[in-house]
N, C-alpha and C positions, 0 to 999 in steps of 0.2 A: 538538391534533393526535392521529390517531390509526392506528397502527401494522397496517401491512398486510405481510405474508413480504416481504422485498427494496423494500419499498415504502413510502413515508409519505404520508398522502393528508391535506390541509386542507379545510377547511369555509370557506367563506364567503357571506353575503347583501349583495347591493347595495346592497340598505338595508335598516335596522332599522323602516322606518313603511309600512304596507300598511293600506288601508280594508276594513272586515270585506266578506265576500262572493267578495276579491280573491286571488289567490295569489301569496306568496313564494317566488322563484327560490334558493334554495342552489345553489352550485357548488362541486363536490368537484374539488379539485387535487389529481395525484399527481405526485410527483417522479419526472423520466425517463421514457420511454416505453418501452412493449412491443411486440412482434411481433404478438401478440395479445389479443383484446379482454379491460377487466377489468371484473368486476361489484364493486360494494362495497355494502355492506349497511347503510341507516342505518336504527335505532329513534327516535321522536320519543320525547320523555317531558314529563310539563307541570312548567311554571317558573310566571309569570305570567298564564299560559293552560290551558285544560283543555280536554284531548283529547276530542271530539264537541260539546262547549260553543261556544269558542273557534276550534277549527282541526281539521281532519282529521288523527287519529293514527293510526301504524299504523309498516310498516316497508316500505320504501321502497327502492326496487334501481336503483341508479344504475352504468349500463354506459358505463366510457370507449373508447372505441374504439381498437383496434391504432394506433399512432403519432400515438396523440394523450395529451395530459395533462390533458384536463378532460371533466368531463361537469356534467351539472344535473340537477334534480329540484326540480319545483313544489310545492310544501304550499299547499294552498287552508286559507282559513282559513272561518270561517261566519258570515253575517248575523243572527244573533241576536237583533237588534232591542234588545240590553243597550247603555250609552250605558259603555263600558268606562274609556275616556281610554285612555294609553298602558298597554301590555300589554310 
């Protein structure tokens, strides 16, 4: 979890398995809603994957909207044509 002023925002994926080419949905939860909109700011960084290799890196700006508690942001991963297994 990671800590936003008045705020605590979650990360989550619907799923952990995507075919290269394809893009993973993350969705950022924040506890409690605001009057107005919020931006949160995520950096990808590589674990089992490499950023331009594997999946598009970079940093990523995910706006929840006023009176709501979630927003998303797609990470496209790349075809590579490498026969990877699970990443």
């Amino acid at each position: 979890m990671f800590k936003v002023p008045h705020r605590s925002v979650e990360l989550s994926a619907l799923t952990n398995r995507v075919s290269e080419g394809d893009a993973v949905r993350i969705t950022v939860v924040m506890t409690g809603t605001r009057s107005a909109d919020t931006s949160v700011e995520l950096h990808t960084f590589d674990g089992s994957g490499t950023a331009g290799t594997d999946y598009t890196g970079g940093t990523y700006s995910v706006t929840i909207a006023a009176g709501q508690t979630e927003g998303h942001v797609d990470v496209s991963t790349i075809d590579n044509g490498d026969v990877d297994g699970d990443k």
